[in-house]
ROPALO-511523 format. One record per atom (N, C-alpha, C): x, y, z; residue in one letter. Coordinates in steps of 0.2 Angstrom, whole numbers, padded with zeros to 4 digits, always signed. Layout:
N
XYZa/...
***
This chain:
239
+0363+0689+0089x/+0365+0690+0082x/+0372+0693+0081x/+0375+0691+0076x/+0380+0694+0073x/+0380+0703+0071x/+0383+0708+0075x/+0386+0714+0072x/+0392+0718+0072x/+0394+0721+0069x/+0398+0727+0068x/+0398+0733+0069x/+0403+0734+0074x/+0405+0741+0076x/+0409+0744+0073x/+0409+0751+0072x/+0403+0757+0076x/+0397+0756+0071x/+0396+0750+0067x/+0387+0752+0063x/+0384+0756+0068x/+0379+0761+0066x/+0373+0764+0068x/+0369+0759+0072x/+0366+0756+0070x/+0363+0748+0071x/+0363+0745+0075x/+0370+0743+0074x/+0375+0737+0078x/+0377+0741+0086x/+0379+0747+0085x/+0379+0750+0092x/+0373+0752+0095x/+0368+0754+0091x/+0361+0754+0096x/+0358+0747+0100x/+0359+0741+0096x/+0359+0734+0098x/+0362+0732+0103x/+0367+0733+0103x/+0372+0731+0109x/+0372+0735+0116x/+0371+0742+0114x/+0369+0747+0122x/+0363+0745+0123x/+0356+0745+0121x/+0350+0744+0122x/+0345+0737+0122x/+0349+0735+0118x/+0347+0726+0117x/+0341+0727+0113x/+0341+0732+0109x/+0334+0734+0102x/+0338+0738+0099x/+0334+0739+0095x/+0335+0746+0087x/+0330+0749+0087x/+0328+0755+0089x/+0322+0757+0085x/+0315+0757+0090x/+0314+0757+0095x/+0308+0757+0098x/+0304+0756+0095x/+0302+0764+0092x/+0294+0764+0089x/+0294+0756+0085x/+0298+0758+0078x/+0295+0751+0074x/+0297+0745+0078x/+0302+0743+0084x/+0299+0737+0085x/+0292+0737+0088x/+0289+0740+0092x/+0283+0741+0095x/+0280+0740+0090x/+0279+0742+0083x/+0275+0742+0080x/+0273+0733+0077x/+0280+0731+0076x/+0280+0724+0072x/+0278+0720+0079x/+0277+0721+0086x/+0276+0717+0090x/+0269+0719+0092x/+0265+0724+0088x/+0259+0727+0089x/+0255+0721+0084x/+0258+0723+0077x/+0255+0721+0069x/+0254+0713+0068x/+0261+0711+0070x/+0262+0705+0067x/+0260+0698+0072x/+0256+0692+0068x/+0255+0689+0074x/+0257+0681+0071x/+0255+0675+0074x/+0258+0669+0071x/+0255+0667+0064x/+0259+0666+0059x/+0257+0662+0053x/+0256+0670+0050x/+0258+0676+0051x/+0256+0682+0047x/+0265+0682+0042x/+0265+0685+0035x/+0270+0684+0032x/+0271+0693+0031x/+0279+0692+0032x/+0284+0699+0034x/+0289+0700+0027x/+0289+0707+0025x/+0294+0708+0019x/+0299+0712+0023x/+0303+0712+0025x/+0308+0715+0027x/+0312+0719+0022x/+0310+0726+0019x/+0314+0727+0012x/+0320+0733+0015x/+0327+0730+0014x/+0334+0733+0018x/+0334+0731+0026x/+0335+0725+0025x/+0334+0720+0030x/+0342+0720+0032x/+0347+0723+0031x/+0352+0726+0033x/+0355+0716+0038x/+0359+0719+0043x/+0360+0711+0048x/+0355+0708+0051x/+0348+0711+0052x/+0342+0705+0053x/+0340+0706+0057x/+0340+0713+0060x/+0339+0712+0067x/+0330+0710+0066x/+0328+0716+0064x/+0318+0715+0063x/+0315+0707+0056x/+0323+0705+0055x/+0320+0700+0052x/+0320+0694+0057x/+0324+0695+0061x/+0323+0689+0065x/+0319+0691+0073x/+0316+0697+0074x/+0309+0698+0079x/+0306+0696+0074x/+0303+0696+0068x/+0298+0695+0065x/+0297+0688+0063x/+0304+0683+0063x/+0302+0677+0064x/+0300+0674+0068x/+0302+0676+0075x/+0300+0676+0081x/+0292+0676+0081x/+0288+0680+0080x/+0283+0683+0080x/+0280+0679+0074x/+0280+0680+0070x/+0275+0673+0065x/+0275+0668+0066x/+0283+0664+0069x/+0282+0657+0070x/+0282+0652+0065x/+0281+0646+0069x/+0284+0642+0062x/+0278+0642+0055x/+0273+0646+0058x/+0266+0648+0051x/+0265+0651+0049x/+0273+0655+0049x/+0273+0660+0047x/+0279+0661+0044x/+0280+0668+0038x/+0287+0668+0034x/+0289+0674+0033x/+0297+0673+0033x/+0299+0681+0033x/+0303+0682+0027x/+0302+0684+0022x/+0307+0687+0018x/+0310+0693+0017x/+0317+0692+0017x/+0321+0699+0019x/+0326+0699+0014x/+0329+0707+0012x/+0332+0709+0005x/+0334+0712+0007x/+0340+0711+0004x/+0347+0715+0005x/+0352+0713+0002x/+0352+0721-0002x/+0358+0720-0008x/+0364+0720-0008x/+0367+0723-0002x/+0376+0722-0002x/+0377+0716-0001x/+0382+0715-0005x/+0383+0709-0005x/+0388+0706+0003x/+0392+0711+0006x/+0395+0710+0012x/+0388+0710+0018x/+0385+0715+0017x/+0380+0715+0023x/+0375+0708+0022x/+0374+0707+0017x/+0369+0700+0015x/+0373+0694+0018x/+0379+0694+0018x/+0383+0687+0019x/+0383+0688+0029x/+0382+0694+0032x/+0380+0694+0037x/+0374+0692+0040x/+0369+0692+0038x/+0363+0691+0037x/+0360+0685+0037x/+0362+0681+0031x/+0364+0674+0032x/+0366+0671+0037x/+0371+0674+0041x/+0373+0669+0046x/+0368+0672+0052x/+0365+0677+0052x/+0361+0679+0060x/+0355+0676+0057x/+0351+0673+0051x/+0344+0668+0050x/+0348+0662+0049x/+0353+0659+0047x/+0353+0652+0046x/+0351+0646+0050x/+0350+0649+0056x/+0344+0642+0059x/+0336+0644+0060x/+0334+0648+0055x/+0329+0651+0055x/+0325+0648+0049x/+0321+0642+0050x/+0318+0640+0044x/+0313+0644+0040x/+0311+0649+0045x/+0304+0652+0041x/+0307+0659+0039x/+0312+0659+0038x/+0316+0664+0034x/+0319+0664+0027x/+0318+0666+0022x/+0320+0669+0014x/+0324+0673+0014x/+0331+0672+0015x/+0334+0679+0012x/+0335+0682+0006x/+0335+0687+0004x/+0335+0688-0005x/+0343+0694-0005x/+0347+0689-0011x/+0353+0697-0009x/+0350+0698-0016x/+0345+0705-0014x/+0346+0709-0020x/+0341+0716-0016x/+0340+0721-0023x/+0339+0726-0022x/+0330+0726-0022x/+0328+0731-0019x/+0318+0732-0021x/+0319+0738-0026x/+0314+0738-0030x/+0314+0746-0033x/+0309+0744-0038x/+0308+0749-0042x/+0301+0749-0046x/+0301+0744-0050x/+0304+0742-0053x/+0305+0737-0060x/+0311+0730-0057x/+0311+0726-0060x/+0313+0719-0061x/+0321+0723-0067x/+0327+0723-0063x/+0331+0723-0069x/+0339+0723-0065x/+0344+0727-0067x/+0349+0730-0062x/+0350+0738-0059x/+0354+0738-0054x/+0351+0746-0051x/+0359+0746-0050x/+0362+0752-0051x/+0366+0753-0047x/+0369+0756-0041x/+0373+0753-0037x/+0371+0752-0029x/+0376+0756-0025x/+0377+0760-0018x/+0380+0763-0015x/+0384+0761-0011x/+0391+0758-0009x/+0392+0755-0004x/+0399+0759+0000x/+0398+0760+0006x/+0403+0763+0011x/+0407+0759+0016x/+0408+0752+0014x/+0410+0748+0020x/+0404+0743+0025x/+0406+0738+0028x/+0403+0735+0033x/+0401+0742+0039x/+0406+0744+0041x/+0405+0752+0048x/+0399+0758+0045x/+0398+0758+0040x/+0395+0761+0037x/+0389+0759+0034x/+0389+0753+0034x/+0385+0749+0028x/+0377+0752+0029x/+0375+0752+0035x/+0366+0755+0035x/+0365+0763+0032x/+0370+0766+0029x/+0369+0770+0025x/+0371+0768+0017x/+0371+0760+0016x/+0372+0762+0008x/+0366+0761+0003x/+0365+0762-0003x/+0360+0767-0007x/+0359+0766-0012x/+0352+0767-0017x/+0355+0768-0024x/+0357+0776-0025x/+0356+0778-0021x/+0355+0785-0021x/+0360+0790-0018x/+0360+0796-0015x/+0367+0799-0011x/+0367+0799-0006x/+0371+0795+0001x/+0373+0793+0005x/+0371+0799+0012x/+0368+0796+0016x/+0368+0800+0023x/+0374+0799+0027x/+0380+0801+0023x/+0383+0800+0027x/+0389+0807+0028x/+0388+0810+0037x/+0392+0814+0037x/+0396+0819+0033x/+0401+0816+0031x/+0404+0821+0023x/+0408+0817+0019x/+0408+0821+0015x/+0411+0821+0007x/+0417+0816+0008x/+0420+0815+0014x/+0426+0813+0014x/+0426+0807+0017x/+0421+0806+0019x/+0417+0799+0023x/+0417+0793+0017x/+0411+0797+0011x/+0412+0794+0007x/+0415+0791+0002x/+0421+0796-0002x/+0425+0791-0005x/+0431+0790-0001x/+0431+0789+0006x/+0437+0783+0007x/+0435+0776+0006x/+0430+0775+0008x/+0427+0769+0007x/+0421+0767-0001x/+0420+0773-0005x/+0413+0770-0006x/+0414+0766-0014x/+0412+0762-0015x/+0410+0757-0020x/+0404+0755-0024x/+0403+0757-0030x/+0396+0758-0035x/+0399+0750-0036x/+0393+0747-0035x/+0392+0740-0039x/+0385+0739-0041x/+0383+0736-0048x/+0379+0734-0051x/+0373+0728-0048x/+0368+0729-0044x/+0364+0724-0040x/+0357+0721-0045x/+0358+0716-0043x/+0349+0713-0046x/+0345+0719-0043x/+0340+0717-0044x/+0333+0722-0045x/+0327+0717-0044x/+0321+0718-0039x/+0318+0716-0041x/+0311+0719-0038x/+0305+0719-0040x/+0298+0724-0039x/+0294+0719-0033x/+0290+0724-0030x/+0287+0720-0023x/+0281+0716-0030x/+0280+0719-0031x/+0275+0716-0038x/+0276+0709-0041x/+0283+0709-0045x/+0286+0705-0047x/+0287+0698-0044x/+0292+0701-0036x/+0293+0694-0031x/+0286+0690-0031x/+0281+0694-0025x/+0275+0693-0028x/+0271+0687-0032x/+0273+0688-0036x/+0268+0687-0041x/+0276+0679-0045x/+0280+0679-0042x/+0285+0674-0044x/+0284+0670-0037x/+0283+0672-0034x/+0285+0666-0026x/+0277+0665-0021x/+0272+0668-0026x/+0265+0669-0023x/+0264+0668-0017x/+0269+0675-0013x/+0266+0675-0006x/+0262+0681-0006x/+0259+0683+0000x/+0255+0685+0000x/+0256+0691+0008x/+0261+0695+0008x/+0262+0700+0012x/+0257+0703+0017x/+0258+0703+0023x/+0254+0705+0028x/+0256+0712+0031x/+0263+0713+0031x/+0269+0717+0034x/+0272+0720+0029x/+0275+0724+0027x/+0281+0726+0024x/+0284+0732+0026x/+0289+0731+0028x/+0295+0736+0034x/+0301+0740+0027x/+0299+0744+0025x/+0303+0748+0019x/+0308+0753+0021x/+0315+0752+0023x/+0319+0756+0026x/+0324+0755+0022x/+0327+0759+0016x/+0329+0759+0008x/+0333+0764+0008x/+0334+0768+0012x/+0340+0777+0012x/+0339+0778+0006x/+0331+0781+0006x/+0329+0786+0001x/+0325+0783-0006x/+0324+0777-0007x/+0321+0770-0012x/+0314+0771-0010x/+0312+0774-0007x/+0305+0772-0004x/+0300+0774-0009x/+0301+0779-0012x/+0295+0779-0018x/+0294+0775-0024x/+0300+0772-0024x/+0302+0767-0031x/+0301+0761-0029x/+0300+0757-0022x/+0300+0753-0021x/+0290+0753-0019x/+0288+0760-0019x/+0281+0760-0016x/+0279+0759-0025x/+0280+0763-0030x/+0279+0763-0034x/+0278+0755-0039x/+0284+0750-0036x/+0284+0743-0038x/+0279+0739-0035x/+0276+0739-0032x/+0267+0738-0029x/+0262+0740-0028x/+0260+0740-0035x/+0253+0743-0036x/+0249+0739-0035x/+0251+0731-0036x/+0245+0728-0037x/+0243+0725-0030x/+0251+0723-0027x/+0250+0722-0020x/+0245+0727-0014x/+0248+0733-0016x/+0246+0737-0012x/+0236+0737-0012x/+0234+0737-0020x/+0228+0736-0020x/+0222+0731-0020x/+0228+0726-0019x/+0223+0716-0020x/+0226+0715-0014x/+0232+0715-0010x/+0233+0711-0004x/+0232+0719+0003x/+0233+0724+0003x/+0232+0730+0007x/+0235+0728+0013x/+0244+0725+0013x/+0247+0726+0019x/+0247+0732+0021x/+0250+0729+0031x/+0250+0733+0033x/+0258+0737+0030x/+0261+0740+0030x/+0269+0745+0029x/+0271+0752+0034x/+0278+0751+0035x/+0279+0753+0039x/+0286+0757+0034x/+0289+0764+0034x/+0291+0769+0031x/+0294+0773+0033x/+0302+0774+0033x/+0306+0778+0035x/+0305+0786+0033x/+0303+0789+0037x/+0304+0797+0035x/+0310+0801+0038x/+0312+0806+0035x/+0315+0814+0038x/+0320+0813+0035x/+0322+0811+0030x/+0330+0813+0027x/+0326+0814+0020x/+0323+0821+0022x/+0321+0825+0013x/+0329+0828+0009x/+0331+0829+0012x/+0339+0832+0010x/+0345+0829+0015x/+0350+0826+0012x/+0355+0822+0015x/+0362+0826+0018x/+0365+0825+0022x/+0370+0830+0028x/+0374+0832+0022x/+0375+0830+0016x/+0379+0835+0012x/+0375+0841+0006x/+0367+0839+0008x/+0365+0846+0003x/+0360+0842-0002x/+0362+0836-0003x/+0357+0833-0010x/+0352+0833-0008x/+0348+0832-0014x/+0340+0833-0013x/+0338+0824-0014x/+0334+0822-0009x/+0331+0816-0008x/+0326+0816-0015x/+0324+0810-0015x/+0320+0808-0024x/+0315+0811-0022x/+0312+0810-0016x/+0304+0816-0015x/+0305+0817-0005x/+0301+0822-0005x/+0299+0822+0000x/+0294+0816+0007x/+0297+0818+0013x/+0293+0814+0017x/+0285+0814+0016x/+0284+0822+0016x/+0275+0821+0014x/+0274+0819+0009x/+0278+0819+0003x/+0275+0817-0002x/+0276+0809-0002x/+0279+0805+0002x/+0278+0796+0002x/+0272+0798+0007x/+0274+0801+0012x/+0264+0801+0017x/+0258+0800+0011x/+0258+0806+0008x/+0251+0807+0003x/+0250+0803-0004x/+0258+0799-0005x/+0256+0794-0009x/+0252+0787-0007x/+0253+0786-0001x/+0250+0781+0001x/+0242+0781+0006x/+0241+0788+0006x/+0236+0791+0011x/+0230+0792+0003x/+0233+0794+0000x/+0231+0793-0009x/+0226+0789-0010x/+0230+0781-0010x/+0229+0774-0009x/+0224+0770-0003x/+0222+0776+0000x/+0217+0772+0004x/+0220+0769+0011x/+0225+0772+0015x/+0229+0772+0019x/+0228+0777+0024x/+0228+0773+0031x/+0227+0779+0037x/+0235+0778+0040x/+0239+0783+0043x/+0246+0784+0045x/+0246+0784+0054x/+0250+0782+0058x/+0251+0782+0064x/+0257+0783+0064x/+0259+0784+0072x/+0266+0785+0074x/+0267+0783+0080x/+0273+0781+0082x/+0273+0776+0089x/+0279+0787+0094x/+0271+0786+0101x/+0274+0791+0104x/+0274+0788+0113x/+0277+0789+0117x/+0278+0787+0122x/+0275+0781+0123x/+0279+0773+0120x/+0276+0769+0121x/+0267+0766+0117x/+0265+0772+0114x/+0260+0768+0112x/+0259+0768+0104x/+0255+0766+0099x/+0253+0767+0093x/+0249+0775+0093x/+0248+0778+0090x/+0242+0783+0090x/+0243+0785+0081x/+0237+0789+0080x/+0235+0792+0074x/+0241+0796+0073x/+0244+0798+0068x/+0248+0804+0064x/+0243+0810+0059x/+0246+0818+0062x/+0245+0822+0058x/+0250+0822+0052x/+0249+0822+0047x/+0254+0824+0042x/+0256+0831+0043x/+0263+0832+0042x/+0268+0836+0044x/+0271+0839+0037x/+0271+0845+0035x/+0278+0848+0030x/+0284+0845+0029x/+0286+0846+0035x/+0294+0843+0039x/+0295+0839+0043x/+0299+0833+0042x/+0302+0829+0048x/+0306+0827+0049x/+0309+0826+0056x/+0315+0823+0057x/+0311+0816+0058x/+0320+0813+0058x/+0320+0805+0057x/+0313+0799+0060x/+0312+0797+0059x/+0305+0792+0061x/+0305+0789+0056x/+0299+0783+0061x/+0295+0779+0059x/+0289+0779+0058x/+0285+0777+0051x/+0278+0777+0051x/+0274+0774+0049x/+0269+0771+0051x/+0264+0764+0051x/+0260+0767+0046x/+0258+0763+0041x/+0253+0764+0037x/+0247+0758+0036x/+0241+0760+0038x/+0235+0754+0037x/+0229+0754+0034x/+0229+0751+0030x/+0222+0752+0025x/+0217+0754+0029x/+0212+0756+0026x/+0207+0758+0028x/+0200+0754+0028x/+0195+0751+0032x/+0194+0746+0031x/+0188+0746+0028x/
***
C-alpha cells in the first residue's frame, strides 16, 4: 500500500509491516468470509484492506474518510479491491456538513472535527486548514445502501460519541461487533475531549455491550478504568 512519511501510521507500517497489534488481532479474531466491515476514519487503508482480505469476495468493506487529500490516497491502496466502498466523507450524528480539521498529508491521522492531537500550537497553524465536509450518520448510510454491518472499526480523534450517537438503530436491530479508540480525554495542548474515555465505555456497556482488550497477544475481558492511556477496545453484544 501506498504511504507517507513521517505519518504516525505510515511509519509504524513500514518498521513493523502492521499498525496497531491489538486491533489488527482483533479484526483477524472477529471478522470472517462474507462478514461486512465499516471502516469509520479509514485514514490510507491499512484495516480497510486486512478486512477485505478477510471477508473475501462475500464480503464488503466500506470505508470513510473525509480529507479529501488522505481519501485520494486511499482510492489508489483499494482500487483493485472490488469488495471495497470508499466514501469521502465525514461519520457524525446527523446527515449534513461538519466542519473539518486538517494539518497536512505528514500529519493527516490527527485531523478532526474537533482540536487536534497534535504536539503544539505551532504544529498546528503551519499547516492546518478548516474545510467544510459532507456528513453522514451510521443510521443514515445504513438505511440508504441497506447494508448490514457486522464490524465497525471507529477511529475519529475524538467523534466517537457523535458518531456512536448516529446508530441507534443499528446498534439496537443489527448489534455489530465495534471497535473504539480510547485515552485522549484531553489533547497535548490542554483541550478538553467532547467526553471522556469512560464515558464512551458506559455508553455502550449502557446498550447492552460487554468490552475487551487485546493484552499479550490475546482477546481477554476489560475492567473499565477512570483513566486511559491510548488503546483499543472491542465491544460485543451480549447475547
Amino acid at each position: 500500500m501506498m504511504v507517507v512519511l513521517p505519518d504516525v501510521i505510515s511509519t509504524s507500517i513500514l518498521r513493523n509491516g502492521y499498525h496497531e497489534e491489538g486491533l489488527t488481532r482483533m479484526l483477524l479474531t472477529r471478522l470472517k468470509a462474507g462478514s461486512v466491515f465499516f471502516d469509520v476514519g479509514a485514514h490510507f487503508g491499512y484495516f480497510t484492506l486486512l478486512a477485505a482480505r478477510l471477508v473475501g469476495g462475500a464480503g464488503m468493506v466500506h470505508a470513510f474518510e473525509p480529507s479529501s487529500a488522505t481519501f485520494r490516497i486511499l482510492k489508489t491502496n483499494t482500487r483493485n479491491n472490488k469488495n471495497v466502498i470508499a466514501n469521502n466523507i465525514a461519520v457524525f450524528r446527523a446527515p449534513g456538513q461538519v466542519s473539518f480539521n486538517e494539518y497536512g498529508l505528514e500529519s493527516s491521522a490527527y485531523a478532526t472535527v474537533f482540536s487536534a492531537r497534535i504536539q503544539t500550537t505551532a504544529q498546528k497553524l503551519a499547516s492546518q486548514r478548516t474545510v467544510s465536509v459532507p456528513a453522514v450518520s451510521v443510521d443514515a448510510y445504513v438505511e440508504q445502501t441497506a447494508s448490514r454491518p457486522d464490524f465497525i472499526k471507529i477511529d475519529a480523534e475524538s467523534s466517537e460519541l457523535p458518531i456512536l450517537q448516529g446508530m441507534s438503530n443499528v446498534l439496537s436491530c443489527y448489534r455489530p461487533v465495534l471497535s473504539l479508540e480510547v485515552g485522549y480525554d484531553v489533547d497535548v495542548d490542554g483541550a478538553q475531549a467532547p467526553c471522556t474515555s469512560r464515558e464512551l465505555i458506559s455508553y455502550l456497556l449502557e446498550r447492552g455491550y460487554r468490552v475487551f482488550q487485546h493484552r499479550s497477544g490475546k482477546i481477554e475481558p476489560h475492567v473499565p478504568r477512570d483513566r486511559y492511556s491510548y488503546d483499543n477496545l472491542l465491544f460485543v453484544a451480549n447475547s
